[in-house]
C-alpha positions in Angstrom: 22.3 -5.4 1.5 18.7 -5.3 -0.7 15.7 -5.0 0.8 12.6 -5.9 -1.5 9.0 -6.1 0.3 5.7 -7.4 -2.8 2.5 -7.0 -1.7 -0.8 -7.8 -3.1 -3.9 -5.9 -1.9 -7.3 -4.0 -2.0 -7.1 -0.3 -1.5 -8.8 0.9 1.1 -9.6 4.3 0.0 -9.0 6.7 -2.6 -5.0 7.5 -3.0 -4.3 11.1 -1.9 -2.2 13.4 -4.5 -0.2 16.1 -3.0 3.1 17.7 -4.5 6.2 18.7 -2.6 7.1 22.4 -2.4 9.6 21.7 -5.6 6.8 20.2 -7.4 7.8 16.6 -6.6 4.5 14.2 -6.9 3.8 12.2 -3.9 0.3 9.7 -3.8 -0.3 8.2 -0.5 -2.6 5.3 0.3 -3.6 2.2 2.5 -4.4 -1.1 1.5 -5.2 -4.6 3.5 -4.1 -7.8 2.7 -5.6 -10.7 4.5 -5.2 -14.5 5.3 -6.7 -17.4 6.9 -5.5 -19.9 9.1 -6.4 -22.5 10.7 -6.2 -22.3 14.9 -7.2 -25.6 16.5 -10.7 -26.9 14.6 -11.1 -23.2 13.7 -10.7 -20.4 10.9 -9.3 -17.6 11.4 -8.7 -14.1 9.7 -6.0 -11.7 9.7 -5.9 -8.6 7.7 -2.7 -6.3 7.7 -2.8 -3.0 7.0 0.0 -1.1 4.8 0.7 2.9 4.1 2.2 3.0 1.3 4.0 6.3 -0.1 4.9 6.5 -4.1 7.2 9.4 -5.4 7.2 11.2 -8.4 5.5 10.2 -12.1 4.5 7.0 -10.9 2.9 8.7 -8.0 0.8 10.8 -10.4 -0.3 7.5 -12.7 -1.0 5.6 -9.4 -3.3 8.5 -8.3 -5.4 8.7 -11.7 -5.2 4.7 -12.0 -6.5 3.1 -9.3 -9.9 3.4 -6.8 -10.6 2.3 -3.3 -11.5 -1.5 -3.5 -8.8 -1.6 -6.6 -6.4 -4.8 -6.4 -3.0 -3.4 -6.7 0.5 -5.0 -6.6 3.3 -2.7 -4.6 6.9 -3.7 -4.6 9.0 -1.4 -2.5 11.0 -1.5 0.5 10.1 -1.2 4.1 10.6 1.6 5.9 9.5 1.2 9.6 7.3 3.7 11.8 9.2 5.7 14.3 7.8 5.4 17.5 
């Protein structure tokens, strides 16, 4: 089976850096993407918020690339929260 999620959104703060004891780069960060609907006679807004986790050189780029509030396009798989 493949699994492909694409997202389109704003960072919402500035991605974290760290490196993995073997040097691996990892860059963390959150962004929102939102949508509007109509309920009844009414707008509505939803906004979604995503963690998203990047590994190694593209982690580092990401991290010296982008800003909060950048617009970013992420194409990656899910991997749901364990609860």
């Amino acid at each position: 089976m493949f699994q492909q999620l694409t997202i389109i959104g704003y960072l919402s703060a500035k991605p974290e850096l760290r490196f993995t004891p073997s040097g691996t780069q990892v860059c963390n960060f959150s962004m929102a993407t939102n949508r509007s609907y109509k309920k009844g006679d009414q707008w509505q807004d939803e906004t979604t918020w995503w963690r998203i986790t990047e590994w190694g050189a593209h982690a580092e780029v990401t991290a010296e690339h982008i800003d909060k509030g950048s617009l970013v396009l992420v194409v990656g798989r899910v991997k749901p929260d364990d609860s």
